[in-house]
N, C-alpha and C positions, 0 to 999 in steps of 0.2 A: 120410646118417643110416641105422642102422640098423634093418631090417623089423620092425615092429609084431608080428609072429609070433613074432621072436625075441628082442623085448627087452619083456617082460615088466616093465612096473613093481614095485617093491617096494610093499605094501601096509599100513597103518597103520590100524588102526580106534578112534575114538574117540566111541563114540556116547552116553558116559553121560556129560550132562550136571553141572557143578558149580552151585555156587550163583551163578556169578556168569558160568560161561561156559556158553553153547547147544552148541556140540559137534557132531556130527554123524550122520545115519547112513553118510553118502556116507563110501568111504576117504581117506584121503591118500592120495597117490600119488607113489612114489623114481620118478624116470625117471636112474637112472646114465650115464656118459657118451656122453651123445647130440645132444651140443656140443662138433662137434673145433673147436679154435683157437677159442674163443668170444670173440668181441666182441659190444660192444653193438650195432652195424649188420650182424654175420651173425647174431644171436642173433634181431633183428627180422626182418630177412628169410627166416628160416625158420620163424618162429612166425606171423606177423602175417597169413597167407597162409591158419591156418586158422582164424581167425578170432578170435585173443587180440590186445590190443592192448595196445602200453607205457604204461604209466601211467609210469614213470621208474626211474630209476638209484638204486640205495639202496645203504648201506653198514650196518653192521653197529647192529644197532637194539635194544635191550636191553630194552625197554618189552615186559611180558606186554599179549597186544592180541589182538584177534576183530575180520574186517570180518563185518556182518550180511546185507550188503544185496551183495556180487559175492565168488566165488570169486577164486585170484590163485593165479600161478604165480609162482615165483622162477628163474630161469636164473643158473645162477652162472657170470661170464667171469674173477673173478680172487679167489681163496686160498681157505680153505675157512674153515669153520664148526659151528658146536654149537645147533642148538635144541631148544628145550625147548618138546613142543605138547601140549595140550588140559587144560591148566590155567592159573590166574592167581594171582599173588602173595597173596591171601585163601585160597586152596583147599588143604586138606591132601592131595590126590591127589596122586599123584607125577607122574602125565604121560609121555608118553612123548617118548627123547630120540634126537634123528639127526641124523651126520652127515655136512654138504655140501662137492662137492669142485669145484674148477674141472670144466668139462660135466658139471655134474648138475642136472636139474629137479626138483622138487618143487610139486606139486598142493595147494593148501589149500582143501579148502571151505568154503564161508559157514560161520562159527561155529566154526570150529575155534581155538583159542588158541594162539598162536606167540612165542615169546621166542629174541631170540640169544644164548643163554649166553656164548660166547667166541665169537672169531673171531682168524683169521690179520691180523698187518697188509695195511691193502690188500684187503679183501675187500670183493665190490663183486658185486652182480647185477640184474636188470635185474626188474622187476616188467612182467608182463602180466597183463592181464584179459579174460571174455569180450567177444567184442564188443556193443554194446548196452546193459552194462551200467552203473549209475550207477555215481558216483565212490565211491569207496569210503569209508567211515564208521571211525575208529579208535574201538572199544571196548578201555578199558583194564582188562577184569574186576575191574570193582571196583562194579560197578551195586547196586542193590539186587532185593529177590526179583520188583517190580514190571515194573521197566525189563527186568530181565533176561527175564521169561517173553517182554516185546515183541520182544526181541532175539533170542529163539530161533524166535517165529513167523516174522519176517522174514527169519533164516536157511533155516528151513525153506521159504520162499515163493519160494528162490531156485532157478529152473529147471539142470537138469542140461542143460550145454552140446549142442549140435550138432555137437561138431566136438574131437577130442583134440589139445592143442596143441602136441606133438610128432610125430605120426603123420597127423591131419589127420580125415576124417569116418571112416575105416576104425579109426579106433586103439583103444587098451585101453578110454580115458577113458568114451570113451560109452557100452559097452557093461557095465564093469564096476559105471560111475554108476548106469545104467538100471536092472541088476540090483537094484541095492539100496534105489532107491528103488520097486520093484516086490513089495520083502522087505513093507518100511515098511507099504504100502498093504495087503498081505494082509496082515498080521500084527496 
């Protein structure tokens, strides 16, 4: 895998919330290819180590959706992809859109809103989460103003990890996390 120093994730900021989705102040986070030859049992074995765990193998999911309650990582081992994040099918924001290639991660934090626009036949990636955390909750941003303000406490209540789940306790994740949630609290 390549040095934490030198592979700098691509960074996505989505912090202004919609009416239906909570959103972030944490970034997304591009980890490009830092998955050579990925499968689903090398993709574990090099994540699970620092502390994300597989929730399972997913294929191409079209449903606009928020988890409130665990961030998640995507590791893509086969074709690529088009999502569409930090909006949902109610919301006139346009969101922002990126895309996944065989070895590339991508970081979602609690609340951030994710859609697969398109995808290659055959695209397939492996869901991790931190460790610890509860099973994850599908929000499909269509809540109302009630649900949703709960949706974005419980976002917000979700602890930034110990550990970056491609580089390990040294990596960008924690420290660029930390930063931002240290923005939040002064600010």
């Amino acid at each position: 895998m390549p040095s934490a120093v030198t592979s700098v994730p691509e960074t996505y900021f989505l912090t202004k919330p919609t009416a239906h989705v909570p959103n972030s102040r944490l970034p997304v986070l591009v980890y490009r290819d830092v998955l050579p030859s990925p499968t689903p049992e090398s993709i574990c074995a090099a994540i699970e180590p620092n502390h994300w765990i597989k929730g399972g193998v997913f294929k191409h999911y079209p449903a606009h959706h928020f988890h409130s309650v665990t961030h998640e990582l995507y590791a893509v081992f086969k074709g690529h992809s088009r999502l569409l994040l930090g909006r949902g099918p109610l919301d006139a924001d346009s969101g922002i859109e990126v895309e996944l290639k065989t070895g590339d991660c991508i970081v979602l934090p609690a609340g951030v809103a994710h859609c697969c626009l398109e995808s290659s036949e055959g695209y397939e990636y492996v869901g991790l989460y931190p460790e610890g955390s509860p099973h994850w909750d599908n929000n499909f941003c269509k809540a109302d103003e009630d649900e949703t303000k709960l949706k974005v406490a419980n976002a917000k209540a979700v602890p930034v990890p110990d550990s970056d789940p491609v580089f390990g306790a040294g990596g960008p994740l924690v420290e660029m996390w930390t930063a931002a949630e240290r923005e939040r609290v002064e600010s």
